[in-house]
BATIVO-577591 format. One record per residue (C-alpha): residue number from 1; x negated, y, z. Coordinates in nm, 2 decimals. Example, Ala and Ser with C-alpha at 12.3 -4.5 7.8 and 13.67 -1.06 7.14 Angstrom:
BATIVO-577591
n, xx, yy, zz
1, -1.23, -0.45, 0.78
2, -1.37, -0.11, 0.71
//
This chain:
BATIVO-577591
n, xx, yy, zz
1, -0.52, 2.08, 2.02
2, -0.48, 1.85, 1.77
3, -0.14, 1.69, 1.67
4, -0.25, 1.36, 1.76
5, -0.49, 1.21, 1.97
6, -0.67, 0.87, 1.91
7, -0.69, 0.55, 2.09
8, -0.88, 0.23, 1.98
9, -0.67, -0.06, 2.04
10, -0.83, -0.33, 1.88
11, -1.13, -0.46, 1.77
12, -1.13, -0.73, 1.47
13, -1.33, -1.01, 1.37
14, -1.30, -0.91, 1.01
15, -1.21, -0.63, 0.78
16, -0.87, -0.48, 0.79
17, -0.72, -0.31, 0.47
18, -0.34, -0.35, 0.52
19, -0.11, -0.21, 0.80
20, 0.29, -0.22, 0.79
21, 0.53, -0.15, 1.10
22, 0.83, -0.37, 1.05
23, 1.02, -0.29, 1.40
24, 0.94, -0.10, 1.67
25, 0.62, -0.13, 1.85
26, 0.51, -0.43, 1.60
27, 0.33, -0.45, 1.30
28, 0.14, -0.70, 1.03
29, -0.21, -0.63, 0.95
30, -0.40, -0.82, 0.62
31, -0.76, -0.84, 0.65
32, -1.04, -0.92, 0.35
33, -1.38, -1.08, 0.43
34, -1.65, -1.14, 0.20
35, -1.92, -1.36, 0.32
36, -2.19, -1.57, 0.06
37, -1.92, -1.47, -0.23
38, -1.68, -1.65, -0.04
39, -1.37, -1.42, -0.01
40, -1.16, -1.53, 0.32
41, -0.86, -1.35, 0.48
42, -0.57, -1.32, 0.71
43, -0.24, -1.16, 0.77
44, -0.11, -1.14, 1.12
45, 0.19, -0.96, 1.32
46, 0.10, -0.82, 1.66
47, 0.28, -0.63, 1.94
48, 0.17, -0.25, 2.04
49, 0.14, -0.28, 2.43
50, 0.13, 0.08, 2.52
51, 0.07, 0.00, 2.85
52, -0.28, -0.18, 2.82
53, -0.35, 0.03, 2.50
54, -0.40, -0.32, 2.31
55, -0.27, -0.50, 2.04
56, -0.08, -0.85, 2.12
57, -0.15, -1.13, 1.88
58, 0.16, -1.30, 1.76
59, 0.09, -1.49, 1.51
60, -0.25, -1.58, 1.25
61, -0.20, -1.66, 0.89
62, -0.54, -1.81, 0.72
63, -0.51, -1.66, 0.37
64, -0.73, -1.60, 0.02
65, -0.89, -1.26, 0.09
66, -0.60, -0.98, 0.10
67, -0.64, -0.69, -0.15
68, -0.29, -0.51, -0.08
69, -0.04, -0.56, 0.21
70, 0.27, -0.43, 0.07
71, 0.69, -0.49, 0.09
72, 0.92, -0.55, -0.14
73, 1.33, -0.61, -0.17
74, 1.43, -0.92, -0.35
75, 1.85, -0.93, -0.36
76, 1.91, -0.79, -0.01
77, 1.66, -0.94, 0.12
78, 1.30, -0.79, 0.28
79, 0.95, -0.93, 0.21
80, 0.61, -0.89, 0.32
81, 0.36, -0.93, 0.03
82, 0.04, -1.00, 0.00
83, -0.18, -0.96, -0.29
84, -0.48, -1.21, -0.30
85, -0.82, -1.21, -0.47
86, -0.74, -1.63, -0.58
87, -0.44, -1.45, -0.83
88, -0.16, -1.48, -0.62
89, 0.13, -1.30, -0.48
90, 0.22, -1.44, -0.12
91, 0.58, -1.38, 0.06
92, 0.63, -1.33, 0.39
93, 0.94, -1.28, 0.65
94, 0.85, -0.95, 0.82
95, 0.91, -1.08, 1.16
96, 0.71, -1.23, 1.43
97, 0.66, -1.61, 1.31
98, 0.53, -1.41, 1.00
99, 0.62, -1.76, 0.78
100, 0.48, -1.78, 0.43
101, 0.81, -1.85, 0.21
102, 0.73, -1.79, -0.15
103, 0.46, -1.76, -0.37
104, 0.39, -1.66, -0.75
105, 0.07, -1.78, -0.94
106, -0.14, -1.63, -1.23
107, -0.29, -1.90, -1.43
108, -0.55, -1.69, -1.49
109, -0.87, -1.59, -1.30
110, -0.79, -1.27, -1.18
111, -0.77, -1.10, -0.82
112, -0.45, -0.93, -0.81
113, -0.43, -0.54, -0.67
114, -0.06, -0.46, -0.63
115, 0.26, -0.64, -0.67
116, 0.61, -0.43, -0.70
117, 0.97, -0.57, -0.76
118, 1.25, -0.44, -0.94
119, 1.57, -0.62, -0.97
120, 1.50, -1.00, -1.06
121, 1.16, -0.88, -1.22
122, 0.80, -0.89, -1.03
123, 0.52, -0.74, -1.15
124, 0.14, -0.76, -1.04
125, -0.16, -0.56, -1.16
126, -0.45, -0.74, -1.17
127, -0.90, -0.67, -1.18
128, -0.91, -0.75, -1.57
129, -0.63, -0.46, -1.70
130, -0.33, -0.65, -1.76
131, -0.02, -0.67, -1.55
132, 0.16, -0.99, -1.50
133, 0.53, -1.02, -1.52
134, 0.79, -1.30, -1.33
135, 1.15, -1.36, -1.32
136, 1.37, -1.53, -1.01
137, 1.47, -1.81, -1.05
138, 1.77, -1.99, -0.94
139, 1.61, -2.15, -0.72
140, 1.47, -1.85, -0.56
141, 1.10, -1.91, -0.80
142, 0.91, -1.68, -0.95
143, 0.88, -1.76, -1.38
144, 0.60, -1.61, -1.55
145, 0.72, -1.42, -1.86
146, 0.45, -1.23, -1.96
147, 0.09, -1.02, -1.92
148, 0.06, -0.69, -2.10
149, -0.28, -0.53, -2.11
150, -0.18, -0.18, -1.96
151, -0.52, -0.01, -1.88
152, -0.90, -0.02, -1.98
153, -0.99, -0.05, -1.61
154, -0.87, -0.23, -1.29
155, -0.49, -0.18, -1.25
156, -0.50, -0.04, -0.90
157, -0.14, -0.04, -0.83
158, 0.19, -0.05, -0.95
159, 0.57, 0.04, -0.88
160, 0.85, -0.08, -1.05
161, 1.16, 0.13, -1.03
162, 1.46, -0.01, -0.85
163, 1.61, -0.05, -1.23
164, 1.42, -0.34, -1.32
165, 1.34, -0.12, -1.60
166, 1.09, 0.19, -1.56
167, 0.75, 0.09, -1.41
168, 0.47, 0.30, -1.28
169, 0.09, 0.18, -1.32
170, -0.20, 0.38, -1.18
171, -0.59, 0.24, -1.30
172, -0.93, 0.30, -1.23
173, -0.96, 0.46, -1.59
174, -0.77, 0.79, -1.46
175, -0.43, 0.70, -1.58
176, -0.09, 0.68, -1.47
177, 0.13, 0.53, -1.70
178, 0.45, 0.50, -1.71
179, 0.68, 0.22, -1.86
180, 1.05, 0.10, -2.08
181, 0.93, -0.27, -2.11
182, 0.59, -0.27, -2.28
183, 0.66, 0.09, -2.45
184, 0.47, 0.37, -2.26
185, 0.71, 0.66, -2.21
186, 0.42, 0.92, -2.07
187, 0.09, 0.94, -1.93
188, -0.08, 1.12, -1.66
189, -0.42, 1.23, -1.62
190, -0.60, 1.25, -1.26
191, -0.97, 1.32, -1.21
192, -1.08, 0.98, -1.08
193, -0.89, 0.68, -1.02
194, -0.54, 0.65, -0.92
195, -0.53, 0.46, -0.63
196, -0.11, 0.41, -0.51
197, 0.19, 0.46, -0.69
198, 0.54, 0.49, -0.46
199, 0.92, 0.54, -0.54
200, 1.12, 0.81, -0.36
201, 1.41, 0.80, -0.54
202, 1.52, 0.65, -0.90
203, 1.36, 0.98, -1.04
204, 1.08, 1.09, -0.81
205, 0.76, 0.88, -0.74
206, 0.47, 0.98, -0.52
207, 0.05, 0.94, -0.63
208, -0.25, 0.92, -0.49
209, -0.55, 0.91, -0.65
210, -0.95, 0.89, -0.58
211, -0.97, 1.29, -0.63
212, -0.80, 1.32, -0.32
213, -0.46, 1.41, -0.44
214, -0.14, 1.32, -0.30
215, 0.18, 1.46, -0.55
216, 0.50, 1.44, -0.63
217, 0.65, 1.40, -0.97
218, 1.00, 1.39, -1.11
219, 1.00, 1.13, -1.43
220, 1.26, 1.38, -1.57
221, 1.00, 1.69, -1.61
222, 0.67, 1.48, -1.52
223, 0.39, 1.74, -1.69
224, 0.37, 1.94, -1.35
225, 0.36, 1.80, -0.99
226, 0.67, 1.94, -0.74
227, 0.41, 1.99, -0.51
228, 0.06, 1.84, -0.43
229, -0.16, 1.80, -0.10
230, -0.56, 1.76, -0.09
231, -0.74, 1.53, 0.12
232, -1.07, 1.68, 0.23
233, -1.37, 1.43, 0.16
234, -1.11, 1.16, 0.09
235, -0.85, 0.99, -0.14
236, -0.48, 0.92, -0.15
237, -0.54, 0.51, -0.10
238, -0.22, 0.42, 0.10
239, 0.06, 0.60, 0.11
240, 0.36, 0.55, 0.36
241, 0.68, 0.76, 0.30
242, 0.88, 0.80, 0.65
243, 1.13, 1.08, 0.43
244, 1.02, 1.41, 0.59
245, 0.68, 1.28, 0.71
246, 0.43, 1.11, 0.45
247, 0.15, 0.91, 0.62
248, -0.19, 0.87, 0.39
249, -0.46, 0.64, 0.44
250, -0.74, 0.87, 0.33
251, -1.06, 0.64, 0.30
252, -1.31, 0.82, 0.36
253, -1.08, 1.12, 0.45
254, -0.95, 0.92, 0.77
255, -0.61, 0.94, 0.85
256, -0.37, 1.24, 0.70
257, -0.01, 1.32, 0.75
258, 0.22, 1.55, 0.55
259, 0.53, 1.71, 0.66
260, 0.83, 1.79, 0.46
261, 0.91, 2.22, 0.51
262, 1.22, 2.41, 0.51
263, 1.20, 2.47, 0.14
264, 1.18, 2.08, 0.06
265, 0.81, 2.03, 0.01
266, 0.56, 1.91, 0.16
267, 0.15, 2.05, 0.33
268, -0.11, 1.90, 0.51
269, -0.01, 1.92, 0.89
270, -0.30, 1.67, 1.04
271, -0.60, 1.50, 0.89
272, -0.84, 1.34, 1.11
273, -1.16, 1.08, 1.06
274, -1.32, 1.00, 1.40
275, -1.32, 0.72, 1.60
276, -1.31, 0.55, 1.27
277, -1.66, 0.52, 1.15
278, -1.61, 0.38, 0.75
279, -1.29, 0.41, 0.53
280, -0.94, 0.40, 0.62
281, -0.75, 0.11, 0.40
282, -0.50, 0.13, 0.56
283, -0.17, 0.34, 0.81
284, 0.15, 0.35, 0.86
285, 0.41, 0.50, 1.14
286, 0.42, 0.41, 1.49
287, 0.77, 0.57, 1.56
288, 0.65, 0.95, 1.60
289, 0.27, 0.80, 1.60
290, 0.08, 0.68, 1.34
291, -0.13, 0.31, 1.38
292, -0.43, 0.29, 1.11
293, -0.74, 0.05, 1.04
294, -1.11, 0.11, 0.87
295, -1.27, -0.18, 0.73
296, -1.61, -0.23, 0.77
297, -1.64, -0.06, 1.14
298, -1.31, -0.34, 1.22
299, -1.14, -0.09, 1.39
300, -0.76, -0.04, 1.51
301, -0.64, 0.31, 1.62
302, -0.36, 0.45, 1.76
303, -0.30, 0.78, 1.67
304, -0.06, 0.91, 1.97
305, 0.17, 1.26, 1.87
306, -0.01, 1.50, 2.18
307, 0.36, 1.65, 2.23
308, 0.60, 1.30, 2.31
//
């Protein structure tokens, strides 16, 4: 038996890419549609009823098309973000009114891929290469400071360490780069694109990339992985890290999880692709379960752990 077993419980009017649990039993989910090159999207929280098997509608945002539903840390303070193909970075309160409080603008035209913060300082990578730099404000806005061309490609994703100071970039063009303001400190080569970037600690940082890797490197001794999983048919596009369980988004791959073992590492312990008929954007942890969406099929699937 496998470890999970899937349910379907929702059905969507238009693509989702983005899923993020932010209490128990309720999550926010960003969708993308493109329709006559008009790029439209939402983000919206919903409650898990696990009696009905269905998801609960709590609240619609209308919203530029979403490229990356992430979550970021500003003071003591939690955000939803959302990355937008119009160059912005929207904020969100992860609750259930789901209220849009912030905002930062590229001046630009640019769709923007990832956003990270560190400290006072936000960074975006963007379609064209560069990433775009901010700084808070007193008055709780985002300044522009600066965009550095980083990449020869589209700047997939970035993370910014919790210093404010080393930041992470993974591209299209292979690359992850890592940098001490605009001065890159090392680089390292995947065989296709590098897809998400995350912190574990202020020293170790997990990747995924289009090859279907998932690693784990240490900034300290960065030439060789700690350890590395393989997606089979997939990629590493959204990572979650629960601490001793890693939950992958795996595209075409489906859905994957990753366990931590009694040495400290970590190995493939479920990958899975049907019901989902086309790639998985995006998945995150459902307690012990794991909730993921595919895009172009519109689908929303609980995965339920077989032994709870």
């Amino acid at each position: 038996m496998d470890k999970y077993s899937p349910t379907i419980v929702l059905n969507t009017e238009t693509e989702p890419d983005g899923i993020y649990t932010y209490k128990e039993d309720h999550v926010i989910i960003s969708y993308y549609h493109l329709y006559n090159e008009r790029k439209t999207g939402s983000i919206c929280s919903y409650k898990v009823n696990r009696e009905t098997n269905q998801l609960e509608l709590l609240t619609n945002n209308r919203t530029p098309a979403i490229h990356n539903l992430g979550t970021v840390v500003v003071g003591d303070t939690k955000f939803i973000t959302a990355c937008t193909a119009n160059a912005k970075v929207l904020f969100f309160t992860p609750n259930d009114e789901l209220k849009e409080v912030n905002c930062a603008i590229i001046p630009e035209e640019c769709e923007v891929l990832s956003t990270s913060v560190g400290g006072e300082t936000l960074v975006a990578s963007r379609n064209d290469g560069y990433i775009s730099y901010w700084r808070l404000f007193r008055n709780g806005r985002w300044k522009p400071v600066k965009e550095v061309k980083c990449h020869d490609a589209e700047v997939w994703t970035v993370a910014m360490n919790i210093d404010g100071k080393t930041l992470l970039s993974g591209s299209d063009d292979t690359y992850c780069k890592a940098w001490i303001d605009d001065d890159m400190i090392f680089k390292i080569r995947f065989d296709a694109g590098v897809t998400d970037l995350i912190w574990r600690n202020q020293t170790n940082f997990l990747a995924g990339s289009y090859d279907g890797s998932v690693k784990e490197f240490d900034i300290r001794n960065w030439k060789k992985p700690l350890w590395e999983g393989h997606i089979d048919g997939g990629a590493g596009w959204r990572m979650s890290d629960q601490g001793n369980r890693i939950i992958v988004a795996g595209a075409c791959g489906g859905v994957v999880e990753f366990c931590q073992t009694s040495n400290g590492l970590f190995e493939k312990t479920f990958q899975k692709y049907e019901p989902h008929d086309s790639m998985v954007y995006g998945a995150d942890a459902l307690g012990n379960d794991i909730l993921a969406c595919s895009f172009y099929d519109k689908k929303v699937v609980l995965w339920r752990r077989n032994d709870n």
